[in-house]
N, C-alpha and C positions, 0 to 999 in steps of 0.2 A: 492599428490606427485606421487602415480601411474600412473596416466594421464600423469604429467610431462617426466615423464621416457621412457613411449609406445607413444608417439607423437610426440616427437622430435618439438613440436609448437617452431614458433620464440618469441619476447619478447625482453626485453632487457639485455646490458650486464652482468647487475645486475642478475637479474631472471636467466640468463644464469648459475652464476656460482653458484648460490644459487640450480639447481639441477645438476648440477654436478657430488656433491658429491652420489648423489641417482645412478646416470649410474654407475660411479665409481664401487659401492658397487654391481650393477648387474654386472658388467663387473669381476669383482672377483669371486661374484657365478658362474658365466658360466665358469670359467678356475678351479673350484672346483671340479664341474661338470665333467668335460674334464677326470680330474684328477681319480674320482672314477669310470669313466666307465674304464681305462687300469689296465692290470694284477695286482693285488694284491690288489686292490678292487674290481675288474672283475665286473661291474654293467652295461654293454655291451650299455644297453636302456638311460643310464643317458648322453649317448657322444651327442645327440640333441640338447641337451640341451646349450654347450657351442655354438655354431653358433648361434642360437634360442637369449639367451644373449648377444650377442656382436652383432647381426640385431638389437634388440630392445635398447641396448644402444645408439649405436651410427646413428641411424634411424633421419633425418633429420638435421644432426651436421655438420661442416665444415673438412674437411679432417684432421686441425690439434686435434681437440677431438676428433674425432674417432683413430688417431695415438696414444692419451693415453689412451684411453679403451682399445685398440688392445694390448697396453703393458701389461698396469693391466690384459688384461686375461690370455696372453702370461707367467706373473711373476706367477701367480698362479698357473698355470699350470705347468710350467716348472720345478722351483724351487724344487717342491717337488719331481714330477718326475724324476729328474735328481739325488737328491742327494744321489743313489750309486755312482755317480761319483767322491764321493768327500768320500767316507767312508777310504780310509787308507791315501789319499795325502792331505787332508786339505778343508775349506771350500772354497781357491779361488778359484782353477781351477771349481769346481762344480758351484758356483755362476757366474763365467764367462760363461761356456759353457749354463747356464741356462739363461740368461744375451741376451748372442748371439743368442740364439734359438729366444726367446722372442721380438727381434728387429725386427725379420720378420715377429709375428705376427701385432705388429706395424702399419707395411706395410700394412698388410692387414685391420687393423681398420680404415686406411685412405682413403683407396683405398673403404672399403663395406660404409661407409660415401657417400663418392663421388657419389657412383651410386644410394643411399639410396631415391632417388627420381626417378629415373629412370621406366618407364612399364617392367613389369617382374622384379623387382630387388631382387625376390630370387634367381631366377635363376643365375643372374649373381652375386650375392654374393658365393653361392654355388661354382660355377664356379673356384670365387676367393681362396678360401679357397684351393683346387687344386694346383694352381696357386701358390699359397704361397707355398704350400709342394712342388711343383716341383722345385723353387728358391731353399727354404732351404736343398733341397738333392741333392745340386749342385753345392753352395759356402758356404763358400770358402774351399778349400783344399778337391774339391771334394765334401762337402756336407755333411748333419748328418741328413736324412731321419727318425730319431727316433720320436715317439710320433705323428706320423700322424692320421688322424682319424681315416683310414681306421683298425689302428693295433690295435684299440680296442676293434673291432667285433669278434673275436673269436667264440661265439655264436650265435647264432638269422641268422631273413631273409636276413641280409646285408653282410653276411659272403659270399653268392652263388656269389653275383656280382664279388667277385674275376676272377670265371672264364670266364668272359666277358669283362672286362676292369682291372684286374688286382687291388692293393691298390686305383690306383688314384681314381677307380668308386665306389669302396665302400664310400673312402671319399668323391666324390661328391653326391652320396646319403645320406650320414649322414648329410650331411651340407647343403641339400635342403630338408631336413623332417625339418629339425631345421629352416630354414630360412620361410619355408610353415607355421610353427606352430605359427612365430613373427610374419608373415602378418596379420594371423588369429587373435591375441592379436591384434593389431592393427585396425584392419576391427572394432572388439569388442569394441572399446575406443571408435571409431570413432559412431558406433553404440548408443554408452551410451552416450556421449554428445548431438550427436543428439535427443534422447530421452529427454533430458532434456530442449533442448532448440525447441521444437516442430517445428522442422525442417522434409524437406521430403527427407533427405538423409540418415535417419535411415534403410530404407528397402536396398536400394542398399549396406552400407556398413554391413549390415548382409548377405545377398547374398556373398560378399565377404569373408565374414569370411567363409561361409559354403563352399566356393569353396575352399579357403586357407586350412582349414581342411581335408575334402576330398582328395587333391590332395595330403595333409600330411600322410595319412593314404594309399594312393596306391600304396609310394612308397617300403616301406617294405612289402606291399603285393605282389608286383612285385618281390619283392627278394624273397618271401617265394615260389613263382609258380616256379622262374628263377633254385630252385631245383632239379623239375621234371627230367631234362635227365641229371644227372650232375652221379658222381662215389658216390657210399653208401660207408659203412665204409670198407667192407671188402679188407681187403692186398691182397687177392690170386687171387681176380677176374681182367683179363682187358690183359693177357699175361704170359708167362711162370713164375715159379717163383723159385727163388734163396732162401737160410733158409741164414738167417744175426744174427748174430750176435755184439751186441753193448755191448760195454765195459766200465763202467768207473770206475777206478781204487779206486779213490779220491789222496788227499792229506794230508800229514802230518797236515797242519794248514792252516786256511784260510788266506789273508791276501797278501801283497806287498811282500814278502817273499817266501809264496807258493814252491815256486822253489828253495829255496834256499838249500834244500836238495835235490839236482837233481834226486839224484839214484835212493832215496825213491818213487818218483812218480812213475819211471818206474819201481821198483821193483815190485809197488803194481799192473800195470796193465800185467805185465808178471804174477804175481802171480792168479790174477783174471783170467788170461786167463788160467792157467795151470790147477785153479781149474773147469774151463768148460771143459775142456780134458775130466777131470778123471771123471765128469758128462755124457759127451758123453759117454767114458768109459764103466759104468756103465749102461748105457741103461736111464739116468734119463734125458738127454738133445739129443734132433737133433743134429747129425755132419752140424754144417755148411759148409755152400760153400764159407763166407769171413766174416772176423769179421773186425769190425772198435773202431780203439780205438778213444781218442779226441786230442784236440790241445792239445799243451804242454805235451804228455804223455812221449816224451824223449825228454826233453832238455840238451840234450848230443847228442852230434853229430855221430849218430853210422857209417856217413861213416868214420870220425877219430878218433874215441873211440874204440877198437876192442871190448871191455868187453860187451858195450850198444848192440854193432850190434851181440853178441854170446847167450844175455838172449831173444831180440828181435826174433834173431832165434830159441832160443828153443821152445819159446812160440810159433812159427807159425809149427814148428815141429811137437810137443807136440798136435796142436787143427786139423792138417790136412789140414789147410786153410790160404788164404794168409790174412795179418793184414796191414788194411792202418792208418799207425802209421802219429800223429802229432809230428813233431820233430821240433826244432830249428837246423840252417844247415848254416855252417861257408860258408861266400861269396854270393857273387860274388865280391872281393878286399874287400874291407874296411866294405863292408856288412854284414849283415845274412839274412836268406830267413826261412821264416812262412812253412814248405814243408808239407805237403801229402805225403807220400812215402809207394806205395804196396810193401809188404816186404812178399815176396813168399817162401815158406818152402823147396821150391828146392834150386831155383836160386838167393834167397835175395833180396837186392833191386831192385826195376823196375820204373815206372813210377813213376810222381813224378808231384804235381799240388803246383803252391807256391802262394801264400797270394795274388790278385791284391789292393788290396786296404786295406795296410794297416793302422791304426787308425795315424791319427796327434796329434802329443803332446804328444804320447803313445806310438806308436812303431816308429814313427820317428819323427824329430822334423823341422819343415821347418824354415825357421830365429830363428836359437836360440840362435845367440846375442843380439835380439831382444825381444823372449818371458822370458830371462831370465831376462830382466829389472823388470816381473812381477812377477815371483817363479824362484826360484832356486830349482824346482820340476821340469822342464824342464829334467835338468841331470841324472835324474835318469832313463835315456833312455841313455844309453852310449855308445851302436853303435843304427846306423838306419836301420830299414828291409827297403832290395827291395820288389819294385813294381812285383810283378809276369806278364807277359804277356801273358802265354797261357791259355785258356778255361781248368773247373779243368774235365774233362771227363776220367775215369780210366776204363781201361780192369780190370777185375777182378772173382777171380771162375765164369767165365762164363756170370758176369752181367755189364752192363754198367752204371759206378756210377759218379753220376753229384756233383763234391765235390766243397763244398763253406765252407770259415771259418769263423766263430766268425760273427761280426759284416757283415762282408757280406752281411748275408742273409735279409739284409733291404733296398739291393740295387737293385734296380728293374732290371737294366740292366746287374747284374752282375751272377743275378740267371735265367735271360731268356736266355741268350748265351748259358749257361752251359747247359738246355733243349733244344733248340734247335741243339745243337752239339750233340744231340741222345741220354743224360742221359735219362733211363729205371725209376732211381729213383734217391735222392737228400740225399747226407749226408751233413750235418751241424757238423763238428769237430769245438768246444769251449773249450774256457777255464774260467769260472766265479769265478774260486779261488780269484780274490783279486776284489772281489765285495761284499765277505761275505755271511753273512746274510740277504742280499737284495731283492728288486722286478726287479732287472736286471733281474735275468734270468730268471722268470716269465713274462718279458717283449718280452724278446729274442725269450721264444719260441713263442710268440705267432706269430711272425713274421712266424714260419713254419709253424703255422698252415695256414695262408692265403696263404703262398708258395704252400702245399699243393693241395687246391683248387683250386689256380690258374693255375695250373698245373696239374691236375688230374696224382699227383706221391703222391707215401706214401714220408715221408721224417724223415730218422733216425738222432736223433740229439744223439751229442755224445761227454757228455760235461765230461770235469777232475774231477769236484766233485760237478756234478748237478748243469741244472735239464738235465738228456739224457732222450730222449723218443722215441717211434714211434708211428707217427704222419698218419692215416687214408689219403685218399685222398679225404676223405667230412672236414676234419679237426678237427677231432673227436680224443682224445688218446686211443690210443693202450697199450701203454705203458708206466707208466714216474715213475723216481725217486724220490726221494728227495735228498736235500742238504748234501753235505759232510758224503756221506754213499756208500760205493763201491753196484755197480750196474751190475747186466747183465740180457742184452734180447737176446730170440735168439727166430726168429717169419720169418714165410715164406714169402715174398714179391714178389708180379710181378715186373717182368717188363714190364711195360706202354711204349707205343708211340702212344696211342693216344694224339691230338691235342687239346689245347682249345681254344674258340675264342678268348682271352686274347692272347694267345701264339702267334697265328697269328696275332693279331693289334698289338701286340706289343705295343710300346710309344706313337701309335694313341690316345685313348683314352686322355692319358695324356695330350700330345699337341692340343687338339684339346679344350679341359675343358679350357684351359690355354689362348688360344687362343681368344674364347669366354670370358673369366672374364678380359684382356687386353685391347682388343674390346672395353668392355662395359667402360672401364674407361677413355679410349680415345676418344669417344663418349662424356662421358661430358668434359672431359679435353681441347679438341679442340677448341669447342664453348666459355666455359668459357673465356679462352685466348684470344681470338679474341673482347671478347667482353670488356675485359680490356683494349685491345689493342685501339680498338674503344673510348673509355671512358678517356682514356689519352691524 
């Protein structure tokens, strides 16, 4: 049966579905796999492994079994993954959006099928894999970038390729160790048959394996060298530096409700801030130069609230420094707007970065005559935030802060603009109150930690009720919380402008992986065509 599974041999349609169920069964380990190398199993080395299974599954298959292996890894994977999505609204919208994810692995088990005969066809599986993430953080409605491969490296040699092609290169490194390690099983099959039937193709496909091996093992050795000139852990080194301050308050309760006691949120991060004053005060804390509170820290409008905007000022009063407060902020018409807002101990409010991308289905609802056929959970979004348009870049005590919210920061284009536009360093304002007790936000941060790298900036995350951290520029913590416990750092930071390669290729990498695993599919697509065409 092993044989069956690593050979992809022809046979008939019998034999076909009689192993089947064996790819099957590997197609699910590898989306298992997937699953324990991201946050909250953190097994970083175990993410090979899912490409590695879904090459060897679907290796020699016709496009449509490799589109249900691709599912099966895709359902494995996602499913569990996803289900904070679904911890206060129910299991469909989480099985949906698990659902959707998973259709585009799909895609890619037909597509790594198709080329699974191809010279080089790790390469261009790899490629694919890419290729697939760049689709799915693209459509629909913009795109859900979560659970890529690259966001599971947090540790290990595959973390450095951030700063050289950014997420897409780490994932196309993960997904060619993995795909290098199924050639090598294969070369090995291919080896032991011949062995057995006193054939002289035994030596060459051992050769093969040792080269498939090898070239398995050089590519994390490349990421462990790729190192050498990158930023160590230290905040103070690389440019002047600013003392930050990160605030999180927490929340009355976790849950869909969170906010339902508005005031309480913000009382508690005015409160936390007041008691960093009387810390300064005292000689026991650094006077910061700006502190940051998280999303949702006033969901009260303090430019129409006088009360919100009177406790916001005393706390920026009271710490000596201005607070880039997460607020909810009535308009533009019929809107509300996600804002950032520097709120300066002199002169109050000032600049002000609002949400580009906000979540669908969550903070707004696109056809919702439509998605309500399927939940009447839809409604419980009962206006829609705007789209913010400008880059979140803030003047502040002196530092230039590249502010991104919530989910954001797993959008690649939305966090390179904001460095680009001169952010020094990167605040990430969340809010994970109504995700609970989950591996959301053990997910989320890990997102900064590859930002991070990618980027050679510390980056303060600075969540309502955890996890807030400060995040090194090797992607190491500095700092972090836990869940639903009022939190404060206050830690010196440079600010950086130095450049990384990533920075400057920019969506090269991406497009170009993408490009190549497209290639490789239209290569056999073309010929095959023609040749039915021919045959008709």
């Amino acid at each position: 049966m092993t044989e069956a599974v690593a050979t992809g041999s022809g046979g008939s349609a019998r034999g076909g579905r009689r192993r089947l169920p064996w790819r099957t069964l590997l197609a699910a380990a590898g989306g298992l796999a997937l699953l324990l190398a991201f946050p909250g199993y953190s097994l970083p080395p175990l993410a090979v492994l899912g490409p590695a299974a879904l090459a060897l599954a679907v290796h020699g298959r016709r496009a449509r079994s490799g589109a249900w292996l691709g599912l099966v890894l895709g359902l494995a994977f996602f499913v569990p993954l996803l289900s904070w999505s679904g911890i206060y609204v129910g299991s469909f919208p989480w099985l949906a959006l698990a659902v959707s994810q998973a259709l585009f692995v799909a895609l890619l088990g037909a597509a790594t099928a198709a080329v699974s005969r191809s010279r080089l066809w790790p390469l261009w599986t790899a490629a694919l894999w890419v290729a697939q993430e760049a689709l799915r953080g693209r459509v629909p409605f913009g795109g859900f970038p979560w659970g890529r491969l690259g966001l599971s490296q947090t540790d290990g040699p595959f973390l450095s390729l951030a700063a050289y092609g950014g997420v897409p290169l780490v994932s196309f490194a993960v997904a060619l160790t993995g795909t290098l390690l199924a050639a090598a099983v294969l070369a090995l099959v291919r080896a032991r048959r011949a062995a057995g039937r006193a054939t002289a193709t035994r030596g060459p496909a051992l050769r093969t394996a040792a080269a498939a091996l090898a070239a398995a093992l050089a590519v994390p050795l490349l990421g462990a060298l790729a190192w050498l000139p990158l930023p160590g852990p230290s905040l103070t080194e690389g440019g002047p530096t600013r003392t930050v301050a990160v605030v999180q308050g927490d929340v009355p309760e976790p849950g869909l409700d969170f906010n339902a006691r508005r005031r309480a949120v913000l009382d508690n991060h005015v409160q936390q801030t007041l008691d960093l004053a009387a810390a300064v005060q005292a000689g026991d804390e650094a006077q910061p130069d700006l502190v940051v509170w998280p999303e949702n820290s006033s969901d009260i409008d303090p430019y129409l609230n006088a009360d919100a905007a009177r406790q916001i000022s005393r706390a920026a009063e009271a710490v000596g420094a201005p607070i880039l407060v997460g607020a909810v902020v009535e308009g533009p018409g019929r809107f509300i707007s996600n804002t950032g807002i520097v709120w300066d101990p002199d002169t109050g409010p000032g600049d002000t970065y609002v949400k580009r991308h906000p979540v669908p289905l969550a903070e707004y609802v696109p056809a919702r005559d439509f998605f309500r056929l399927f939940s009447d959970k839809v409604d419980l979004v009962r206006r829609d935030f705007v789209h913010g348009t400008e880059v979140g870049v803030l003047e502040m005590g002196g530092a230039r802060v590249g502010d991104v919210i919530c989910f954001e920061v797993v959008y690649d284009s939305l966090v390179a603009d904001t460095v680009e536009a001169g952010a020094g360093m990167l605040v990430v304002q969340t809010n994970n109150a109504t995700f609970g007790y989950t591996d959301e936000s053990e997910q989320q941060l890990a997102a900064s930690r590859l930002r991070a790298v990618e980027f050679g900036r510390t980056v303060l995350v600075a969540a309502t009720s955890g996890i807030s951290a400060v995040v090194a520029p090797d992607g190491s913590l500095a700092r972090r919380s836990e869940l639903f416990t009022p939190a404060v750092f206050v830690e010196d930071v440079a600010q950086r402008d130095s450049t990384t390669v990533a920075e400057r290729l920019g969506a090269a990498p991406e497009w170009v992986l993408t490009a190549l695993g497209a290639g490789a599919v239209l290569a056999v697509a073309v010929p095959a065509a023609r040749r039915r065409r021919a045959a008709a």
